[in-house]
C-alpha positions as CSV (number, residue, x, y, z in Angstrom):
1,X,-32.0,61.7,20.7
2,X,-31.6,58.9,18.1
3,X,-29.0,56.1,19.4
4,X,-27.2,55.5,15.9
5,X,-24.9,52.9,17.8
6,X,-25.6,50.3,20.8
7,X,-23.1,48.3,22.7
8,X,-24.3,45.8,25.4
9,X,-21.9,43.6,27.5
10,X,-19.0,43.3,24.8
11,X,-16.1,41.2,25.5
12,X,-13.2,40.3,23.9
13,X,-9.9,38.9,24.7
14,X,-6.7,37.9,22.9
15,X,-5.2,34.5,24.5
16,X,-5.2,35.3,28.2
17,X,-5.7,39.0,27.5
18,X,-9.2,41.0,28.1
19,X,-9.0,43.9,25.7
20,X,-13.0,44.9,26.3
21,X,-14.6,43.2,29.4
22,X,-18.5,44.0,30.0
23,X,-18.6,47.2,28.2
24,X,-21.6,49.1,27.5
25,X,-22.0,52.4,25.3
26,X,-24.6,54.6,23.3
27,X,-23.6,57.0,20.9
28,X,-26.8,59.2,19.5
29,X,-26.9,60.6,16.3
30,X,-25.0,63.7,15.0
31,X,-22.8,63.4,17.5
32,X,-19.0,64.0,17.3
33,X,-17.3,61.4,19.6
34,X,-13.4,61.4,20.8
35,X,-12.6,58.4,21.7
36,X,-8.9,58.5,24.2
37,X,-7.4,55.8,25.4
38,X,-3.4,54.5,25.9
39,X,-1.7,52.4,23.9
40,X,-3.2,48.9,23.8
41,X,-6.3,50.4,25.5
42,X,-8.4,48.3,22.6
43,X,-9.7,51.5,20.7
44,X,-9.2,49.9,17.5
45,X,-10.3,46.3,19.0
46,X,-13.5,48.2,19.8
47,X,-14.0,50.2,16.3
48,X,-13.3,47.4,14.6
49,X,-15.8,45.6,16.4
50,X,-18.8,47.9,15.7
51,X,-18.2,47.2,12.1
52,X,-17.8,43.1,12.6
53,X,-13.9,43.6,11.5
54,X,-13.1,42.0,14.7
55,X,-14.8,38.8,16.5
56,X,-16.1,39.8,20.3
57,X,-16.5,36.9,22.6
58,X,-19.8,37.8,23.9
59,X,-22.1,40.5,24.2
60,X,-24.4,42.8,21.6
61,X,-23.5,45.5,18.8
62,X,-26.3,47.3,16.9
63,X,-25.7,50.1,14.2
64,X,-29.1,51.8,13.0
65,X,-31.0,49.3,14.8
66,X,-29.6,46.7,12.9
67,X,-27.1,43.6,14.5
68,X,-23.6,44.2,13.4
69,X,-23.3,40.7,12.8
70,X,-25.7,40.8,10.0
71,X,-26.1,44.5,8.2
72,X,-28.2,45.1,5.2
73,X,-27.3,46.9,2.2
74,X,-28.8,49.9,3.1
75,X,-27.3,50.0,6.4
76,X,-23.4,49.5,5.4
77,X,-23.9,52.1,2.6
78,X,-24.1,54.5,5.5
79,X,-20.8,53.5,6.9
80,X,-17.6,54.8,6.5
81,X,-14.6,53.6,7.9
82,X,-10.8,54.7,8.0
83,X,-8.5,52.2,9.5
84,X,-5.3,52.9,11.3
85,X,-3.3,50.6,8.7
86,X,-3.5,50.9,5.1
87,X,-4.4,47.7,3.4
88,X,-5.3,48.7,0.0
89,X,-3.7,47.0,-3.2
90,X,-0.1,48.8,-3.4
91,X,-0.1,48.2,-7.3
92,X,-3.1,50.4,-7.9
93,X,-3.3,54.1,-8.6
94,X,-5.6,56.6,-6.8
95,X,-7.8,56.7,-9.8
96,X,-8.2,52.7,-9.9
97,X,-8.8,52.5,-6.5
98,X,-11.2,55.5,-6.4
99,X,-13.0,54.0,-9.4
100,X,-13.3,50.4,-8.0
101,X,-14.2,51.9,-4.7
102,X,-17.0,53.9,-6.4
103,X,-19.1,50.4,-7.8
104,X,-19.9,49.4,-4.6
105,X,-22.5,52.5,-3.7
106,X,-25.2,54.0,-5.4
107,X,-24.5,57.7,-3.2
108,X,-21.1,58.8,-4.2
109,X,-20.0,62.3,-4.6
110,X,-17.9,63.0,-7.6
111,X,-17.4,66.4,-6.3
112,X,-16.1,66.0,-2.8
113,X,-13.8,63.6,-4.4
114,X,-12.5,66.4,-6.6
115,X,-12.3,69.0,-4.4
116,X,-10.6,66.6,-1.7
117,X,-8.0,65.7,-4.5
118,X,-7.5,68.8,-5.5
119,X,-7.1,70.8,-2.1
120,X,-4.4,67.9,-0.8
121,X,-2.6,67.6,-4.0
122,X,-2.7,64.2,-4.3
123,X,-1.5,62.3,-7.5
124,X,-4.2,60.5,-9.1
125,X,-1.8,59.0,-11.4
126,X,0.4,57.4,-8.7
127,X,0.2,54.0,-7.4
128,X,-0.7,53.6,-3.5
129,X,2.9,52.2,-2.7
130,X,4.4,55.3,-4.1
131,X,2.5,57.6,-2.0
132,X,3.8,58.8,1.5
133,X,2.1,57.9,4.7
134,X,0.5,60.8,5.2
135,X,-0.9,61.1,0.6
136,X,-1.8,57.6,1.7
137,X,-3.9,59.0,5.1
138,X,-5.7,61.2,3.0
139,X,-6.9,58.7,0.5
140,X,-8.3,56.9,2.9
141,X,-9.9,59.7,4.7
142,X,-11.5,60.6,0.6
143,X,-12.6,56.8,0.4
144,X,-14.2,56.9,3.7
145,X,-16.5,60.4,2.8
146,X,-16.8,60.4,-1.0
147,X,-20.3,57.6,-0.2
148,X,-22.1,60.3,2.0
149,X,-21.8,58.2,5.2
150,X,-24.1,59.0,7.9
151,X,-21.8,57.0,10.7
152,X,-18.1,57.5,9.8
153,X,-15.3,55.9,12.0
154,X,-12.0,56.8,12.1
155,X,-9.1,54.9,13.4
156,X,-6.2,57.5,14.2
157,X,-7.3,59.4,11.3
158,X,-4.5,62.1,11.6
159,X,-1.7,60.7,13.0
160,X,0.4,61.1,9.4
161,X,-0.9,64.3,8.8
162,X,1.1,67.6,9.3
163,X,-0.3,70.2,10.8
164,X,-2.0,71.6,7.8
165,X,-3.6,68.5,6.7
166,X,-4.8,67.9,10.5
167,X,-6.7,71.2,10.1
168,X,-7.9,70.5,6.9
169,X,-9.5,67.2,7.5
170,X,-10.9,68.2,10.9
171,X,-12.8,71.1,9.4
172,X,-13.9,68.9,7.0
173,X,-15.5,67.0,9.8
174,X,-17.2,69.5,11.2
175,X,-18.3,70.9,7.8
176,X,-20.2,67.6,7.3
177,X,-21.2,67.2,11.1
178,X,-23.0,70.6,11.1
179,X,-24.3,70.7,7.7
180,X,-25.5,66.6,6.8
181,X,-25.9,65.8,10.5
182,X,-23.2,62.8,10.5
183,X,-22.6,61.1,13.3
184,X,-18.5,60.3,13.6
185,X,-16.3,58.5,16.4
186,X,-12.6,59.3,16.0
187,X,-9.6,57.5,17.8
188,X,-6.7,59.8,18.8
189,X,-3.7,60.8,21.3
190,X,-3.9,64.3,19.9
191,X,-6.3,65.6,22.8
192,X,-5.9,68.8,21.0
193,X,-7.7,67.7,17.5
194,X,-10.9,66.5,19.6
195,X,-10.7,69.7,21.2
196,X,-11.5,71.1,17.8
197,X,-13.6,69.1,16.6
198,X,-15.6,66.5,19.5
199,X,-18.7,67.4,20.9
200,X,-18.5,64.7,23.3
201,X,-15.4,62.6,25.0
202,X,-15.2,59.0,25.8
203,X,-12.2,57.3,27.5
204,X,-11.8,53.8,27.4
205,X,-9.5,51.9,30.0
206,X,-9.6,48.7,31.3
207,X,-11.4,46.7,29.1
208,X,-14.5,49.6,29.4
209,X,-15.3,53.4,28.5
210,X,-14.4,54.6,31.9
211,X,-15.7,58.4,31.6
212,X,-18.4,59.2,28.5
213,X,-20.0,62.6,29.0
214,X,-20.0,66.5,26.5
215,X,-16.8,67.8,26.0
216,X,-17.7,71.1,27.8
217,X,-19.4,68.7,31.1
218,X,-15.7,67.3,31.4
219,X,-13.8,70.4,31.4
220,X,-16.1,71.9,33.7
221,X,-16.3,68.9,36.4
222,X,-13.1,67.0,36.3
223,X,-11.3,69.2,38.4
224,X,-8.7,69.4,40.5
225,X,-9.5,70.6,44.5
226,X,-7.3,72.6,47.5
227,X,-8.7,71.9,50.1
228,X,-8.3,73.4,53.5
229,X,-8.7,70.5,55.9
230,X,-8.8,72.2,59.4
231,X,-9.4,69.6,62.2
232,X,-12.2,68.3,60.6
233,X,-13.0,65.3,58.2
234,X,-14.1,65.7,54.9
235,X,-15.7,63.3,52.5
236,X,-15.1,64.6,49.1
237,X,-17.5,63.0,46.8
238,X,-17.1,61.1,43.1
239,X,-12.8,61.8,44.0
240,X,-10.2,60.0,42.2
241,X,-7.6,60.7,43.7
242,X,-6.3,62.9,47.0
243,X,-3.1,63.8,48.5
244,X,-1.8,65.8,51.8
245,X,0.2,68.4,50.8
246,X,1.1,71.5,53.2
247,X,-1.9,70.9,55.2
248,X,-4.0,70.7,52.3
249,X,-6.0,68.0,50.6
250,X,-4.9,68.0,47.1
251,X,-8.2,66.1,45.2
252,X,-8.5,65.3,42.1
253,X,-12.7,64.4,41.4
254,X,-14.7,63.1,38.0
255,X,-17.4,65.4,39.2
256,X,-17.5,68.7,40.7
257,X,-20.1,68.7,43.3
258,X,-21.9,72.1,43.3
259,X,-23.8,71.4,46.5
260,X,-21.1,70.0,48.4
261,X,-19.2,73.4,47.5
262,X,-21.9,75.6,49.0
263,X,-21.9,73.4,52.0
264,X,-18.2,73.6,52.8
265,X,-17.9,77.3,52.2
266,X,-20.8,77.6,54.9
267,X,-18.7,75.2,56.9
268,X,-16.2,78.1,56.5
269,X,-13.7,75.5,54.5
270,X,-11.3,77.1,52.2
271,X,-11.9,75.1,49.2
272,X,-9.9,76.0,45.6
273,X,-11.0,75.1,42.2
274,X,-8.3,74.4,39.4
275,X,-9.6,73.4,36.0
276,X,-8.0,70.6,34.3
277,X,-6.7,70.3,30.1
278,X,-8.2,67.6,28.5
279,X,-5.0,65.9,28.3
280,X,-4.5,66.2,32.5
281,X,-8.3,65.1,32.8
282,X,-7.6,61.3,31.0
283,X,-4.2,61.2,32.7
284,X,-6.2,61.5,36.0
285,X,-9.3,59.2,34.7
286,X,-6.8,56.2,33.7
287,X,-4.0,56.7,36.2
């Protein structure tokens, strides 16, 4: 697998705060990336980052090979980018902006334009601080894909959305995931929209990405244990947490040890699995 992004050591603080401290992250191509984290976490500190929008204090950031300190041409033409705040010119209309957008790169699709203006029913006439939050939202999310972007990052992408323009702009990410091979990382708190969509979750806390691994691997090993404890110790490996609870060990671990299971049930230990929700798994992971 291609590695379409590379973070090494990053750091950055504001004042006395560290918002990233020594983190380090891959993300390989054609991959569909969640990115969780709580408020003030630093996920748009970090997304901003990757694309030089914020300063780091130290460490390395390399899109397509290339520094992010100093990306060609070629290379920003395959980026696209949705921030969390809007700060396009208010005075212009859709069709100015659209048009002024469309002079800075030579692959721009007319048609997805089109068909993105015309399935969201968005004014091309209006001016940007006439539109609602969420008519706003989706001209961003139209600016962002109308190049052909081979990296696209998105910043909250859906958060002004209804629920019908949620599920309209996440199967347009998997329409162009599946069928150009683009690679996209997408803040939310809507564990249910990476659900839908991610292929892979990341979870950043304390300054670093704390748990990175397939959507399907998290479901399947963060997991919550009953445990019978007996008389006897037990070491419960990779746990994050464990409670006494009726003469139980309540555990919570980041990975399910398959081995270890065998071993205790031939130990005659009662051990009980519970899957987790996305949403319990990065309340356990950043608790």
């Amino acid at each position: 697998m291609t590695a379409i992004i590379k973070i090494n050591n990053v750091a950055k603080s504001y004042k006395s705060q560290q918002v990233l401290q020594a983190l380090d992250w891959e993300i390989n191509e054609g991959d569909i990336v969640g990115l969780l984290g709580k408020n003030g976490a630093g996920k748009s500190t970090l997304l901003k980052s990757m694309l030089n929008l914020s300063e780091i204090d130290d460490g390395s950031i390399t899109l397509f090979g290339e520094s992010h300190l100093n990306l060609s041409t070629t290379v920003k033409s395959k980026l696209g980018y949705v921030p969390q705040e809007n700060d396009e010119i208010s005075w212009l209309t859709v069709n100015e902006l659209i048009k002024f957008r469309r002079q800075f790169y030579t692959r721009w699709s007319d048609e997805k334009v089109d068909n993105l203006v015309d399935l969201w029913d968005i004014d091309l006439n209006k001016e940007m601080g006439e539109l609602s939050p969420g008519q706003v939202q989706r001209v961003l999310i139209i600016l962002a894909l109308a190049p052909m972007p081979q990296l696209i990052i998105l910043d909250e992408p859906a958060a002004a959305l209804d629920p019908a323009g949620r599920r309209l702009f996440l199967k347009e990410i998997i329409s162009l995931a599946s069928e150009e091979k683009v690679t996209v990382i997408f803040s939310t708190h809507i564990t249910s929209d990476l659900e839908r969509v991610a292929n892979k979750v990341a979870i950043l806390d304390q300054g670093k990405i704390r748990y990175f691994d397939d959507l399907d691997n998290a479901k399947e090993n963060v997991v919550s244990l009953s445990i019978n404890q007996h008389d006897t110790d037990i070491t419960v490996p990779h746990l994050l947490r464990v409670k006494q609870q009726n003469k139980r060990l309540q555990c919570v671990v980041s990975k399910l040890d398959k081995q270890w299971l065998t071993e205790m049930e031939k130990q005659g230990v009662d051990v009980v699995v519970n899957p987790l929700g996305l949403e319990d798994i990065f309340l356990e992971i950043t608790t």
